[in-house]
N, C-alpha and C positions, 0 to 999 in steps of 0.2 A: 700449695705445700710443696714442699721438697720433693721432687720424685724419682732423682737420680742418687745413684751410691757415691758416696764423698768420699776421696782417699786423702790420706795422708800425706805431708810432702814427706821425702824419706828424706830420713835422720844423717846418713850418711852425705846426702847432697846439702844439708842443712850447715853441718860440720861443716863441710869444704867450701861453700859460698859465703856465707850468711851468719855464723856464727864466729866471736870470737873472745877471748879470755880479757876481762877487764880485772881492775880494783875493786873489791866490793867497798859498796858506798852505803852506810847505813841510813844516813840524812835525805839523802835520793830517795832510800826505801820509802822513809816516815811522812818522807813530803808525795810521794804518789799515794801513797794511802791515803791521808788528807785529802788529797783532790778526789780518788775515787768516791770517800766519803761525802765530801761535798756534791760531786755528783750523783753520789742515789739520792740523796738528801732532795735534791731539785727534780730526780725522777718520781721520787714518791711525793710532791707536791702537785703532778699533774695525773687530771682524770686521763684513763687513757679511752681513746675513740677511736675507729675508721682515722679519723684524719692527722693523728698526732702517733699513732704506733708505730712507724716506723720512726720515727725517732727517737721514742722510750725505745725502741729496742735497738737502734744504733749504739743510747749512751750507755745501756748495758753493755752491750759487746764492745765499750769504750773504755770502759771500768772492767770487765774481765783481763782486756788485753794489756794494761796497766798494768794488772795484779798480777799477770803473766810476766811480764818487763817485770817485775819486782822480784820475782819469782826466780828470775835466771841472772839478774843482778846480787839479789842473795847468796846466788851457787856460783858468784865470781863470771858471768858471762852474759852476753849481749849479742840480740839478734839481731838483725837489719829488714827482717825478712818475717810477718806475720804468722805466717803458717807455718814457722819452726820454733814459733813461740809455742802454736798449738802442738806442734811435733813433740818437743820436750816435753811437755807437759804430761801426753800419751802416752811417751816413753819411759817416763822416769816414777811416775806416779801411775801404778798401772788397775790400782785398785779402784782407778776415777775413768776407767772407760768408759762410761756412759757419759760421763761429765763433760769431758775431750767430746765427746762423740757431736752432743749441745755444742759445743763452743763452734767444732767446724763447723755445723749446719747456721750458725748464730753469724758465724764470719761468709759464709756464702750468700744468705739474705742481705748483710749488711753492703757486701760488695755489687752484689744486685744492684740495691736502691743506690749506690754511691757511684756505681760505674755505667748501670742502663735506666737508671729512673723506675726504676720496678719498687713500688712498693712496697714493706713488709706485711704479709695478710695478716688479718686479728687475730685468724684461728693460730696461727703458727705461736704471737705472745701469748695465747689462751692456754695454747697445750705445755709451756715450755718458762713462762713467768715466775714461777715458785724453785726452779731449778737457776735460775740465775740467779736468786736472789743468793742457792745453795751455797753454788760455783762459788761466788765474792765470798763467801763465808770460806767456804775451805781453804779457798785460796789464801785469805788472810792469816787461817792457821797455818798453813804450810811455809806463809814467809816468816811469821813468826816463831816458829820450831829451830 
């Protein structure tokens, strides 16, 4: 399990690198949705086990970061830089800190298994499974608001 404190990247350094003002593009929105949806679609088709959970829990934090990207596309803007997807996120919607809170610990496992071959543990989709499924929900209300 996780057992270090995950910070946030700051918003300020997010602004000045990483972020920057686009066209909002509805059709982009509709078609990431689409894919996100086709992807839980294929995530709830498999059993999950020891040996396939890091990947159900990759495509989740696949489809959150999506619905993030859509998210800041919606509000006219565009990251380059994952963890100011999560930033915004945190920052703007603050009634979802526990939600943000999931995503970082969702995006530090992911970067784990994707950058050192580390596994995602079963306990961590055990404790944390029904909360993604939240995140995709709210998120999708928030891009369609």
């Amino acid at each position: 399990m996780i057992d270090k404190k995950l910070i946030f990247m700051e918003w300020n350094e997010c602004k000045k690198d990483f972020i920057r003002y686009i066209e909002i593009d509805k059709e982009k929105i509709k078609s990431i949705i689409k894919l996100v949806d086709a992807r839980i679609n294929f995530i709830n088709s498999i059993n999950a086990d020891k040996n396939n959970v890091s990947f159900i829990v990759e495509n989740y934090y696949e489809s959150i970061k999506e619905l993030l990207v859509a998210l800041l596309l919606k509000n006219g803007l565009k990251s380059s830089n994952h963890q100011c997807l999560i930033t915004y996120f945190y920052k703007n919607y603050q009634n979802y800190e526990y939600e943000a809170n999931v995503i970082l610990k969702m995006s530090y496992v992911r970067n784990r298994l994707e950058y050192y071959g580390e596994p995602v543990d079963f306990e961590f989709y055990n404790k944390y499974k029904e909360d993604f499924l939240r995140i995709i929900n709210i998120l999708k209300t928030l891009i369609g608001n």
